[in-house]
N, CA, C and O atoms as a GROMACS GRO file, in nm:
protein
  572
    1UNK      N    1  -0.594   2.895   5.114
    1UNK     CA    2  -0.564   2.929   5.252
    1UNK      C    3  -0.456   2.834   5.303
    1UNK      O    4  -0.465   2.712   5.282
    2UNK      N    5  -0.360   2.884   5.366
    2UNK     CA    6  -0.215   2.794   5.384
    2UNK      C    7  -0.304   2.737   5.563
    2UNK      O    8  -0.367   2.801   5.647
    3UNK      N    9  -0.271   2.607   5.554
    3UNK     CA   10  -0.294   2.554   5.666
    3UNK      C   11  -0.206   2.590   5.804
    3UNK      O   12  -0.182   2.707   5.834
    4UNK      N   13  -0.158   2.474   5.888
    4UNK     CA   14  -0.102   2.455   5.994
    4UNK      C   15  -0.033   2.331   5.974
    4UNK      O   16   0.041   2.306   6.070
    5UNK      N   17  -0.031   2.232   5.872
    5UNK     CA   18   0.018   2.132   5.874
    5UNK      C   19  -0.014   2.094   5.719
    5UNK      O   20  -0.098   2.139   5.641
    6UNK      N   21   0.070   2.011   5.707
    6UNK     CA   22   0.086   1.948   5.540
    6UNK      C   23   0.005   1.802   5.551
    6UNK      O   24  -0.061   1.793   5.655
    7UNK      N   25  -0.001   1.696   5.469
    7UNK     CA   26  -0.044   1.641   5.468
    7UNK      C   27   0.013   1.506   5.314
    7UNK      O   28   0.062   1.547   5.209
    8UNK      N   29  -0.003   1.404   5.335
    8UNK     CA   30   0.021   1.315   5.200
    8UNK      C   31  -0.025   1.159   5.232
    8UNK      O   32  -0.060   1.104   5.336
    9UNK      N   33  -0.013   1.124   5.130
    9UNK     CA   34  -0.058   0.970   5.156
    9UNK      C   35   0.050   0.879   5.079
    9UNK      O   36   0.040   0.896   4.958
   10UNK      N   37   0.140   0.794   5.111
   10UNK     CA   38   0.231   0.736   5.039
   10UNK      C   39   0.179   0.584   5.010
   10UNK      O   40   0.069   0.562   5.061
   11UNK      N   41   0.232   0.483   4.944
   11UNK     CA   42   0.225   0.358   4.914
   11UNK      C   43   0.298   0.314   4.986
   11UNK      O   44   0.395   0.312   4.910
   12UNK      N   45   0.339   0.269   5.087
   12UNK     CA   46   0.463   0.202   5.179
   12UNK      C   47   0.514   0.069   5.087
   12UNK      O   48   0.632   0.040   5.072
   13UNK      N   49   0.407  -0.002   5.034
   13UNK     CA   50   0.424  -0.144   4.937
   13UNK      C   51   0.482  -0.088   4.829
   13UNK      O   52   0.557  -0.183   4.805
   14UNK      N   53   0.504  -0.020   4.754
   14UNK     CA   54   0.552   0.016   4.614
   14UNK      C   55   0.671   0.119   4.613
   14UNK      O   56   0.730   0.150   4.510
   15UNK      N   57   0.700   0.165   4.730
   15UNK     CA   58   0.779   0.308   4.777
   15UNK      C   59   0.813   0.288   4.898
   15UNK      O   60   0.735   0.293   4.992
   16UNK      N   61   0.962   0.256   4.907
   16UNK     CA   62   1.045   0.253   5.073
   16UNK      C   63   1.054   0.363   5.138
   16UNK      O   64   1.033   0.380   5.258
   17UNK      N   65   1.088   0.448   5.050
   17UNK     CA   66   1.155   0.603   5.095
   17UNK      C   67   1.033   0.686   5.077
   17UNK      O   68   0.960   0.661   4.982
   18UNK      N   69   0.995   0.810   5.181
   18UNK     CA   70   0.915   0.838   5.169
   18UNK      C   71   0.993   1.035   5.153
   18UNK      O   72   1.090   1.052   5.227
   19UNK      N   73   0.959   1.136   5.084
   19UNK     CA   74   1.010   1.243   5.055
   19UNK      C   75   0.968   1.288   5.166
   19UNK      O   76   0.870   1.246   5.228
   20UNK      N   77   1.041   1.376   5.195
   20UNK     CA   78   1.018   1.554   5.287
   20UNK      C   79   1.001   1.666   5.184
   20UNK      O   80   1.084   1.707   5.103
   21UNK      N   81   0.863   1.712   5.207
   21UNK     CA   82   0.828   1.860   5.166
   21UNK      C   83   0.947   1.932   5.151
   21UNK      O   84   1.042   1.929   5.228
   22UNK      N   85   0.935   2.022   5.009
   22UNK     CA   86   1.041   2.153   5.067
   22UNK      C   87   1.013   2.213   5.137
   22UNK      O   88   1.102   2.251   5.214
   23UNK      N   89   0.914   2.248   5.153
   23UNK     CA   90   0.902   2.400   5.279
   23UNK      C   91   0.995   2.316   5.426
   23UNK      O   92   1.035   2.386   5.519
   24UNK      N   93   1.019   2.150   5.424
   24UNK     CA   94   1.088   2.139   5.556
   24UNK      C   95   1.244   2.150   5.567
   24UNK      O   96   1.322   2.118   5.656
   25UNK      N   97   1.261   2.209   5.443
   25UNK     CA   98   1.426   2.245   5.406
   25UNK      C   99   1.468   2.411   5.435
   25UNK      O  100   1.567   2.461   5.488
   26UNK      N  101   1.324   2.481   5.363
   26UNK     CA  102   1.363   2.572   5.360
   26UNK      C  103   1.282   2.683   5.486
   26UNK      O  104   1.286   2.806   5.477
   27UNK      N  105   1.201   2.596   5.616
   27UNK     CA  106   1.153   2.666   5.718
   27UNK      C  107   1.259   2.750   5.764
   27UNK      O  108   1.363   2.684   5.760
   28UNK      N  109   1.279   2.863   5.805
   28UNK     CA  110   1.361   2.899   5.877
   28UNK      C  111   1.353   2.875   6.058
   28UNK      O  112   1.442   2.925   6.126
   29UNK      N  113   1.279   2.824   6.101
   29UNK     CA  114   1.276   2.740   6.214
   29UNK      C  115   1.330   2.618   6.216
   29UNK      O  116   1.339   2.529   6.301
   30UNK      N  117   1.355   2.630   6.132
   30UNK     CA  118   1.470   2.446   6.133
   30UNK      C  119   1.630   2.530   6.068
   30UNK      O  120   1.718   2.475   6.002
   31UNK      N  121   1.628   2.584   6.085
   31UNK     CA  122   1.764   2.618   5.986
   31UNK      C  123   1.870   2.586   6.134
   31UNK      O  124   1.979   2.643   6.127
   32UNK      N  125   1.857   2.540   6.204
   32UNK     CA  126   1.946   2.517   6.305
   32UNK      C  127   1.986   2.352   6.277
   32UNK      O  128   2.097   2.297   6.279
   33UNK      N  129   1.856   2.298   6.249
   33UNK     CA  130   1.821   2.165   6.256
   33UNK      C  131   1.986   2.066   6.222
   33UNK      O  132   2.063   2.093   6.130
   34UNK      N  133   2.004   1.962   6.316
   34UNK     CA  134   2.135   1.872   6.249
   34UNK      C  135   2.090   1.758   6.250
   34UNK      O  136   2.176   1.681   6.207
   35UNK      N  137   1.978   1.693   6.284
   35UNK     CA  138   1.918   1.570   6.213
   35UNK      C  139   1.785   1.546   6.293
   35UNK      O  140   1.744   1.623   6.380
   36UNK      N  141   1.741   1.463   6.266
   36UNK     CA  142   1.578   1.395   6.299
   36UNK      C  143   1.597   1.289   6.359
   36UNK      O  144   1.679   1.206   6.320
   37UNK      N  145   1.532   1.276   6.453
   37UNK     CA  146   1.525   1.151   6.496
   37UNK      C  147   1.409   1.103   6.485
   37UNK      O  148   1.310   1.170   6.515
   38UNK      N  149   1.401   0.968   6.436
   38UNK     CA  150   1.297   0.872   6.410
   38UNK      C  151   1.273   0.782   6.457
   38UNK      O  152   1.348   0.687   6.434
   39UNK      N  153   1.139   0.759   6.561
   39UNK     CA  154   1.101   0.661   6.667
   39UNK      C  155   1.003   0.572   6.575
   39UNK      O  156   0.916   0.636   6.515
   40UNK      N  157   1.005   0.479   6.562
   40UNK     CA  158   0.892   0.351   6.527
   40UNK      C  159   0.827   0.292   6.589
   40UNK      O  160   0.888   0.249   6.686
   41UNK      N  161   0.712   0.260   6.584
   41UNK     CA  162   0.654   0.179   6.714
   41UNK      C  163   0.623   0.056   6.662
   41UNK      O  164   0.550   0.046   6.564
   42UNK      N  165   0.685  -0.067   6.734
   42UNK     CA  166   0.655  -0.140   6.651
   42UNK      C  167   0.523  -0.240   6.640
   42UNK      O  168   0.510  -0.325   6.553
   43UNK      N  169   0.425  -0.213   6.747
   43UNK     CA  170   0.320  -0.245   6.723
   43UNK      C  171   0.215  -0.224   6.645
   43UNK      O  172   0.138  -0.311   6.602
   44UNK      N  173   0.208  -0.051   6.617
   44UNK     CA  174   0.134   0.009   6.548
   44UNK      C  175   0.174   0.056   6.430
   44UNK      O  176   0.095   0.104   6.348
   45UNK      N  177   0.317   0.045   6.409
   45UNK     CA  178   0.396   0.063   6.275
   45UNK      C  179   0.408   0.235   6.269
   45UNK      O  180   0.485   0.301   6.199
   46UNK      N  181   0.309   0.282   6.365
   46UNK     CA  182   0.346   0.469   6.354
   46UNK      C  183   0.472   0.529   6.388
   46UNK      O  184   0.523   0.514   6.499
   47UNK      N  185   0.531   0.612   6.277
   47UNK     CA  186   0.664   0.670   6.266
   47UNK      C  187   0.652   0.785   6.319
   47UNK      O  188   0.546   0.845   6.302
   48UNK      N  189   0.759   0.843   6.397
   48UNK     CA  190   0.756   0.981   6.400
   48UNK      C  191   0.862   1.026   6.385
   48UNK      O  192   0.951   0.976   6.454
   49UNK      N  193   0.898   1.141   6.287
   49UNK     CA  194   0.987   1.223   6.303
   49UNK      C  195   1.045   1.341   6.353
   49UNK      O  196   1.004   1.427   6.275
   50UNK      N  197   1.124   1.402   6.446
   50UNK     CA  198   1.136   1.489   6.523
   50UNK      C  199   1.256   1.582   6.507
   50UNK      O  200   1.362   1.552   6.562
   51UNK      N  201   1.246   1.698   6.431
   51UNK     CA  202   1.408   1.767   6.394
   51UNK      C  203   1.451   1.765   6.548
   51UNK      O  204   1.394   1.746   6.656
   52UNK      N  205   1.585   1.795   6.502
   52UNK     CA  206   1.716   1.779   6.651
   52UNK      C  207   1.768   1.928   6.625
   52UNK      O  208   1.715   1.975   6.524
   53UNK      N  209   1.848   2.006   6.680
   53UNK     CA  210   1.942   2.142   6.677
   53UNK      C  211   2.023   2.045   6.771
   53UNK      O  212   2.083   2.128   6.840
   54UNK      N  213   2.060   1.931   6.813
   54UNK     CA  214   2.193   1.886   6.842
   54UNK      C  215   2.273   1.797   6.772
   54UNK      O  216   2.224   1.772   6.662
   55UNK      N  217   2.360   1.751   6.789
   55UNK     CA  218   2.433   1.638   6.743
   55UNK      C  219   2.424   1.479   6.787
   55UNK      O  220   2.483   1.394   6.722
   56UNK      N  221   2.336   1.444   6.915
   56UNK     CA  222   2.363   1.293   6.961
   56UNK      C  223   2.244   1.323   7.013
   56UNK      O  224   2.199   1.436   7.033
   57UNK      N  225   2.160   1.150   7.052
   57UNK     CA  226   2.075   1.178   7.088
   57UNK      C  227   2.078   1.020   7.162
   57UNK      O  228   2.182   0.953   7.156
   58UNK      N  229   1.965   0.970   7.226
   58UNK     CA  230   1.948   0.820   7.283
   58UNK      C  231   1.798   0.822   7.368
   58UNK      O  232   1.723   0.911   7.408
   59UNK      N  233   1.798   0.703   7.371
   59UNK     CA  234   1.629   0.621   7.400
   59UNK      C  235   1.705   0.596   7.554
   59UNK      O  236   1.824   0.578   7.581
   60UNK      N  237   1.536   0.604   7.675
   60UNK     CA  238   1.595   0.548   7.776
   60UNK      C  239   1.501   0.407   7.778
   60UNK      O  240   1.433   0.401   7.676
   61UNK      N  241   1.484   0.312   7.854
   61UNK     CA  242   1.376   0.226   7.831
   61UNK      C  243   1.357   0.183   8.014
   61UNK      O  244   1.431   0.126   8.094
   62UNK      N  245   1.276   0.219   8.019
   62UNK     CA  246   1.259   0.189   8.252
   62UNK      C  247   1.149   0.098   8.260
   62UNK      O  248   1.043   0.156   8.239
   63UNK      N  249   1.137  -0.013   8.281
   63UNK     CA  250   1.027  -0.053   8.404
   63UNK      C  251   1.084  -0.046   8.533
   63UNK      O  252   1.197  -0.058   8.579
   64UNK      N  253   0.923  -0.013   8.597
   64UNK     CA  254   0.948  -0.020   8.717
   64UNK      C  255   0.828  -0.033   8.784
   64UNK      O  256   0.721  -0.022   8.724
   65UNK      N  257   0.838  -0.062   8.943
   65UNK     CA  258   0.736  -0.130   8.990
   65UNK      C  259   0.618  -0.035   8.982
   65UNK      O  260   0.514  -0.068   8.927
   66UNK      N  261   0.636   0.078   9.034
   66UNK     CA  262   0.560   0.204   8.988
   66UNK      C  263   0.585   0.340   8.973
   66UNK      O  264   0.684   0.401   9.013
   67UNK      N  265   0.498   0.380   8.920
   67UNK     CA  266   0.536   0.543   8.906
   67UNK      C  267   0.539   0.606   9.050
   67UNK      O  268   0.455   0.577   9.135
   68UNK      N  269   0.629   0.685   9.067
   68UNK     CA  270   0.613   0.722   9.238
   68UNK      C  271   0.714   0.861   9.242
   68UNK      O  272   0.816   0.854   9.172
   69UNK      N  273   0.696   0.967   9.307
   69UNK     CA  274   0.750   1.100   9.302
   69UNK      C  275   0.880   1.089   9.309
   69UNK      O  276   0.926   1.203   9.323
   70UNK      N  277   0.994   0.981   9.307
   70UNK     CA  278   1.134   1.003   9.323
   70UNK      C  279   1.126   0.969   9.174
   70UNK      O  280   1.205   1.040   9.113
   71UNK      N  281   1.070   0.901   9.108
   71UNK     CA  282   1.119   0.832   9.015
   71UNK      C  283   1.123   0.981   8.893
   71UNK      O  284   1.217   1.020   8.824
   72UNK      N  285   0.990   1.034   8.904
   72UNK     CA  286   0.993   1.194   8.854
   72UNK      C  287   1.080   1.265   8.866
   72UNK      O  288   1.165   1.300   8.785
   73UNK      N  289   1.060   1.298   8.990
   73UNK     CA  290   1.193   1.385   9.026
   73UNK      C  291   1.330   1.340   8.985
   73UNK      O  292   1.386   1.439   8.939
   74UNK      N  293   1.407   1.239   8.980
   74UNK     CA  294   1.544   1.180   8.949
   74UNK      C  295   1.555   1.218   8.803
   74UNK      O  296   1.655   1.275   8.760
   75UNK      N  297   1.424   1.178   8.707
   75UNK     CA  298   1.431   1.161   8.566
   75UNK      C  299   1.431   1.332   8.533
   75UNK      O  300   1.502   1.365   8.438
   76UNK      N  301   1.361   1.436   8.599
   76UNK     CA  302   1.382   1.580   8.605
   76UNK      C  303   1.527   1.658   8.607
   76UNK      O  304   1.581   1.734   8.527
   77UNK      N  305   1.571   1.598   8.753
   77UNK     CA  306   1.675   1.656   8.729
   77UNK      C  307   1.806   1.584   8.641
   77UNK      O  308   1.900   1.660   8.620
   78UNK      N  309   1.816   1.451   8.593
   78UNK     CA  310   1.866   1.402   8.518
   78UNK      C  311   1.875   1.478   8.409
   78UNK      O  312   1.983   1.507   8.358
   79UNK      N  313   1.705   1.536   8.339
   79UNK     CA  314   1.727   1.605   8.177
   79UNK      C  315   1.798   1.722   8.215
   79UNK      O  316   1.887   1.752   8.136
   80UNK      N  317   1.778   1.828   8.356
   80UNK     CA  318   1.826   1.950   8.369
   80UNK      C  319   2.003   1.894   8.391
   80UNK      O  320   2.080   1.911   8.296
   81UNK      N  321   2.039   1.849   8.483
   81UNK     CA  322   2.151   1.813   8.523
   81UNK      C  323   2.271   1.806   8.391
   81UNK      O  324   2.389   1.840   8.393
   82UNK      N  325   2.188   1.748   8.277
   82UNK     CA  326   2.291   1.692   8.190
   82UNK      C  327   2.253   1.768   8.007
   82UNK      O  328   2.297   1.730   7.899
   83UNK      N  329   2.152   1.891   8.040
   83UNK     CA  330   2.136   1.968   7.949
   83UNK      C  331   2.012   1.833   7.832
   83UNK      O  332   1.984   1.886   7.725
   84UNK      N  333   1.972   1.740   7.843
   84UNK     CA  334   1.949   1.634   7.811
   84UNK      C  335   1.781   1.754   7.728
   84UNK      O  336   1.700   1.823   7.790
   85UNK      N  337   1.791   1.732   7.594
   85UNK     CA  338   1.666   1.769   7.530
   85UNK      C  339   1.510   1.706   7.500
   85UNK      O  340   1.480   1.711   7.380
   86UNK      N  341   1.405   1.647   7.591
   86UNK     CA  342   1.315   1.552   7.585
   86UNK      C  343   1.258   1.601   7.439
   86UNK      O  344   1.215   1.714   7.414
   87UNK      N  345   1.271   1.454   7.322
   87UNK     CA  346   1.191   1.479   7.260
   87UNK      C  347   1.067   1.430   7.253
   87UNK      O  348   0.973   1.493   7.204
   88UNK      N  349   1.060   1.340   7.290
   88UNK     CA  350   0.961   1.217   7.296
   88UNK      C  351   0.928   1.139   7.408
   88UNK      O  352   1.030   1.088   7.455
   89UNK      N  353   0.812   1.106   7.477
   89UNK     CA  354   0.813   0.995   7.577
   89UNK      C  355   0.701   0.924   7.535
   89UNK      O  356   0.623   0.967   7.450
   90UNK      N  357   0.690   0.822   7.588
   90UNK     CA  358   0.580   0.724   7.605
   90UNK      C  359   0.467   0.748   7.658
   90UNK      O  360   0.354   0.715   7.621
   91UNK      N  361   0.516   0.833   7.783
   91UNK     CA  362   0.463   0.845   7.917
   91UNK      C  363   0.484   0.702   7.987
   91UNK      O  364   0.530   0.590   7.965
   92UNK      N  365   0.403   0.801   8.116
   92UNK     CA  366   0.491   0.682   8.242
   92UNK      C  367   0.365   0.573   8.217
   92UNK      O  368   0.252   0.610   8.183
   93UNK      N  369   0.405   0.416   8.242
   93UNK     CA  370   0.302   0.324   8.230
   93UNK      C  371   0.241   0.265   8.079
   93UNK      O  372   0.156   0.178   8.059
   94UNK      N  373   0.317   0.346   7.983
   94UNK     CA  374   0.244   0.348   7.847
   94UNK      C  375   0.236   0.199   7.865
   94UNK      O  376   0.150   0.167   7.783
   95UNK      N  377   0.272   0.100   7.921
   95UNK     CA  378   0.253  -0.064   7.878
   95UNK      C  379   0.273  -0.092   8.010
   95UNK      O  380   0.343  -0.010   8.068
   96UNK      N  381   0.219  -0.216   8.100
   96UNK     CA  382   0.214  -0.236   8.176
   96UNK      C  383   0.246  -0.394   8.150
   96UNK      O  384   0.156  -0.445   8.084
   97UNK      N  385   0.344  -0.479   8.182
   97UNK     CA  386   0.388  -0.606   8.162
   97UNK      C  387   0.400  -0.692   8.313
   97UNK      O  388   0.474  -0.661   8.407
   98UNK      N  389   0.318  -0.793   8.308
   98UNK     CA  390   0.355  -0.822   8.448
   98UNK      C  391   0.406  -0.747   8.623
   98UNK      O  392   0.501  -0.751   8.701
   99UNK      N  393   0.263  -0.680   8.610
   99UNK     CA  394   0.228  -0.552   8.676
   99UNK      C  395   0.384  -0.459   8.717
   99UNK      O  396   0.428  -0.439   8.830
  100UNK      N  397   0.445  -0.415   8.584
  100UNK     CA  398   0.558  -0.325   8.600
  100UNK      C  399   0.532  -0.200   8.482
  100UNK      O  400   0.493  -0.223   8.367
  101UNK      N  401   0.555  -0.093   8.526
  101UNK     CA  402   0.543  -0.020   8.418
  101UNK      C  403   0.632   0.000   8.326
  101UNK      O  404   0.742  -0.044   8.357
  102UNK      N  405   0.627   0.040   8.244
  102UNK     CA  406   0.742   0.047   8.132
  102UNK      C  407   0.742   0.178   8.030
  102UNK      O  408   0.643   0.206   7.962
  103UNK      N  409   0.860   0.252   8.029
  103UNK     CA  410   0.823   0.392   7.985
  103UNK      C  411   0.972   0.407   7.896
  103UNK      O  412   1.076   0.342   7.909
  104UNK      N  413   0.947   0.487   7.829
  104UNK     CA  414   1.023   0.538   7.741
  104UNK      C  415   1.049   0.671   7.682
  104UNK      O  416   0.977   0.748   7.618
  105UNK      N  417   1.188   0.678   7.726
  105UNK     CA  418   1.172   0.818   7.670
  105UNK      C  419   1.335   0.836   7.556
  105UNK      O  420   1.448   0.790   7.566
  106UNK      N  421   1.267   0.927   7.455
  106UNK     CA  422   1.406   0.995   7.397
  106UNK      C  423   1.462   1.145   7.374
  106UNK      O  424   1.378   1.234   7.361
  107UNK      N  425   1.555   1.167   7.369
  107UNK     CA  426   1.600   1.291   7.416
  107UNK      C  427   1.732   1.313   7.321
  107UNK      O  428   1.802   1.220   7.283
  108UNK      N  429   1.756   1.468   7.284
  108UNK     CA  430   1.826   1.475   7.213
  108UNK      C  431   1.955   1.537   7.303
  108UNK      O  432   1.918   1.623   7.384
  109UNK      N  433   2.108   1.505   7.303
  109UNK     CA  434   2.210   1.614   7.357
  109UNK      C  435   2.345   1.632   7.267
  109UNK      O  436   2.374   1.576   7.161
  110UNK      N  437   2.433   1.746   7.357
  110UNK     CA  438   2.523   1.723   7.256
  110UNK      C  439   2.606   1.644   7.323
  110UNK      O  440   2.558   1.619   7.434
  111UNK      N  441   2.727   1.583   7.304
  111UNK     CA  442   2.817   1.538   7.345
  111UNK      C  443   2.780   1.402   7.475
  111UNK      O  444   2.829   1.363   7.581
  112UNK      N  445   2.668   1.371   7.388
  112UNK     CA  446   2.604   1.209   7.452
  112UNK      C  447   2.694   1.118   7.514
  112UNK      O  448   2.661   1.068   7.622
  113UNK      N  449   2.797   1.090   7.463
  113UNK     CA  450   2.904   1.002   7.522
  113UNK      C  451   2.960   1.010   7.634
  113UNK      O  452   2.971   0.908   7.702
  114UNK      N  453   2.997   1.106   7.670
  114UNK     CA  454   3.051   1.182   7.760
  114UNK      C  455   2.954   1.107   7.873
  114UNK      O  456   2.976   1.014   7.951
  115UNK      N  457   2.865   1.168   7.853
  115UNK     CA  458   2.755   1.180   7.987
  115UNK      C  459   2.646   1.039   8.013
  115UNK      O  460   2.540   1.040   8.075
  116UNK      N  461   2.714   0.917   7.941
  116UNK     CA  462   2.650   0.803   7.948
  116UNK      C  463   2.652   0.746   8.058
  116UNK      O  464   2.550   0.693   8.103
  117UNK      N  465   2.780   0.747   8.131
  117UNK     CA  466   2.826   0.674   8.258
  117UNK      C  467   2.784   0.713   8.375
  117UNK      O  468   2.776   0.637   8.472
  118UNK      N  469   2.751   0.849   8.376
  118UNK     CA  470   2.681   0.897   8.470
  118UNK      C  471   2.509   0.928   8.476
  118UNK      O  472   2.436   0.939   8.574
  119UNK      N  473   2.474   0.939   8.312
  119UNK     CA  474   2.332   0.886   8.351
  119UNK      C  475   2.296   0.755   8.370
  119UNK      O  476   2.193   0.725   8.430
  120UNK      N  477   2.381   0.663   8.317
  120UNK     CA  478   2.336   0.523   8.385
  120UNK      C  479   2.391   0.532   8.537
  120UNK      O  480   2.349   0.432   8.595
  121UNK      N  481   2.452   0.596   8.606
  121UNK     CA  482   2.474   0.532   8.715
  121UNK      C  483   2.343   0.627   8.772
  121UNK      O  484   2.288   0.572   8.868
  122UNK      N  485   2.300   0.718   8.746
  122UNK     CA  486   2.133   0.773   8.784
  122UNK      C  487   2.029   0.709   8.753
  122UNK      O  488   1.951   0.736   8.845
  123UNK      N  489   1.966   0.624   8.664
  123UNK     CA  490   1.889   0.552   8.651
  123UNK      C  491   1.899   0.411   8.735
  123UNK      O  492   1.800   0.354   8.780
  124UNK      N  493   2.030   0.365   8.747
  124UNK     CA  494   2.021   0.286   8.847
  124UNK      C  495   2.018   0.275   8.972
  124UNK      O  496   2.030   0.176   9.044
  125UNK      N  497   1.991   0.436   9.011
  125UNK     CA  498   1.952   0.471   9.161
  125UNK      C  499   1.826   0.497   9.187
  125UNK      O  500   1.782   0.546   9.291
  126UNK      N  501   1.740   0.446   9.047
  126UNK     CA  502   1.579   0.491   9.042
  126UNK      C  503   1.494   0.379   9.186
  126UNK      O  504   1.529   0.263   9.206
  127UNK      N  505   1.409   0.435   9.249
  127UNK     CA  506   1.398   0.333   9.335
  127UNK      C  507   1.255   0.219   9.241
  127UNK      O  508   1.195   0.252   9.139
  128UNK      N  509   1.243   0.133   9.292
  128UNK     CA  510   1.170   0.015   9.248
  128UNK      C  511   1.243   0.013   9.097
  128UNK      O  512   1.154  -0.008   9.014
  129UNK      N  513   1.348   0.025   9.046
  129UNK     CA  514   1.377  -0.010   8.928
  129UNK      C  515   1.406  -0.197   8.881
  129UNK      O  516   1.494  -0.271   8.925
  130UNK      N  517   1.301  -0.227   8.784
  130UNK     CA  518   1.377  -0.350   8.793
  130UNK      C  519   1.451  -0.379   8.698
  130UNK      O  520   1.528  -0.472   8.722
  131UNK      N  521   1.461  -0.324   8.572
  131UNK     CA  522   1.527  -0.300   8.428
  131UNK      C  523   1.537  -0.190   8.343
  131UNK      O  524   1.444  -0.111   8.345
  132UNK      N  525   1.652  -0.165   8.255
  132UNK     CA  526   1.663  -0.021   8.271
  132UNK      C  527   1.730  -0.050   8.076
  132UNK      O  528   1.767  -0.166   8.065
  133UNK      N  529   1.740   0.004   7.990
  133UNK     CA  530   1.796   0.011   7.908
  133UNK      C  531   1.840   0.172   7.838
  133UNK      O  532   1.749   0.244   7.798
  134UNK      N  533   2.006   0.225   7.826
  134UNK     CA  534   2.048   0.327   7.762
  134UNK      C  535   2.105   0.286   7.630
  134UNK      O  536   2.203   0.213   7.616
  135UNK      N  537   2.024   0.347   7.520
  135UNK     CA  538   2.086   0.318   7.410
  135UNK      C  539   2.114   0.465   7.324
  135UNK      O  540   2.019   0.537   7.291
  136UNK      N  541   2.245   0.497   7.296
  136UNK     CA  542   2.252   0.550   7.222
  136UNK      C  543   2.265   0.561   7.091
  136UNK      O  544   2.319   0.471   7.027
  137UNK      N  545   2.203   0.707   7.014
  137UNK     CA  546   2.140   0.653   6.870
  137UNK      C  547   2.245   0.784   6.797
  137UNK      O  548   2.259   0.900   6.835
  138UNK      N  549   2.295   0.729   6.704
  138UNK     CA  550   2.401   0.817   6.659
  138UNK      C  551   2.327   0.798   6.453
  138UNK      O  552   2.266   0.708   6.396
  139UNK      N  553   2.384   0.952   6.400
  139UNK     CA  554   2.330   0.976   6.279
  139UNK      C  555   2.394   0.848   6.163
  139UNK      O  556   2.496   0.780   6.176
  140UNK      N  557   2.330   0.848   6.093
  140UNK     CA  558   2.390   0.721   6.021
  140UNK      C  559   2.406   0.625   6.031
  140UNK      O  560   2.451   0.570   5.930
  141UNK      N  561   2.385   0.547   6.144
  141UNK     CA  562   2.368   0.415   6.188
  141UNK      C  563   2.209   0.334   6.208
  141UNK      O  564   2.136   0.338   6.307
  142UNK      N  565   2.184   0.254   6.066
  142UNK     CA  566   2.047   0.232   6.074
  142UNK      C  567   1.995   0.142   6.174
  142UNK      O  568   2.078   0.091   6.249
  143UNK      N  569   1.845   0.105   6.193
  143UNK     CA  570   1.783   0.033   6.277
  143UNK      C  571   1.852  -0.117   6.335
  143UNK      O  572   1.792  -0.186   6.416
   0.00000   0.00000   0.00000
């Protein structure tokens, strides 16, 4: 009986590289696919990988004093505004450091560059923002 999901167990100590299934070559739901992006966490060491159908992609990184309905709303119309693809978040608060929240999100687009200067100048209109990090993550350039 074909499942819903695959499954494996690797050696991480004996084996760096870890394979992709064929069936993830030959899904035709990925046949759009132009790369993966791969988030690490580095506390828990859990990887995730996430196919892309764009070309550029980037991490945002926000604390702030709290979660509060502008801060939603700004980060909303930010993804609509700029075509911006959410792949991943933290959620809001995932860590709380010296009562600030801290959230993270990544998102895939095309033509990322372009549109850097103006989503940073939107995140820095977030209100209670006290630190903000845009990094963009381009194919081939490792950790």
């Amino acid at each position: 009986m074909a499942g819903l999901t695959k499954g494996m167990i690797a050696d991480v100590h004996k084996k760096r590289e870890i394979q992709l299934p064929d069936e993830f070559y030959t899904n035709k739901e990925l046949a759009n696919t132009k790369a993966a992006m791969v988030i690490y966490f580095e506390k828990t060491g859990e990887i995730r990988l996430i196919p892309m159908k764009r070309e550029g992609g980037a991490r945002v990184r926000l604390e702030v004093e709290k979660v509060n309905p502008a801060l939603m709303q700004t980060m909303t119309e930010l993804f609509k505004q700029h075509d911006l693809k959410v792949l991943f978040t933290t959620g809001f608060c995932y860590e709380d450091i010296n009562n600030r929240c801290i959230y993270e999100v990544y998102f895939s687009a095309d033509d990322i560059k372009s549109k850097e200067a103006d989503i940073k100048r939107t995140i820095e209109r977030i209100p209670g923002l006290f630190e903000s990090e845009f990094e963009i993550l381009e194919i081939g350039k490792d950790w």
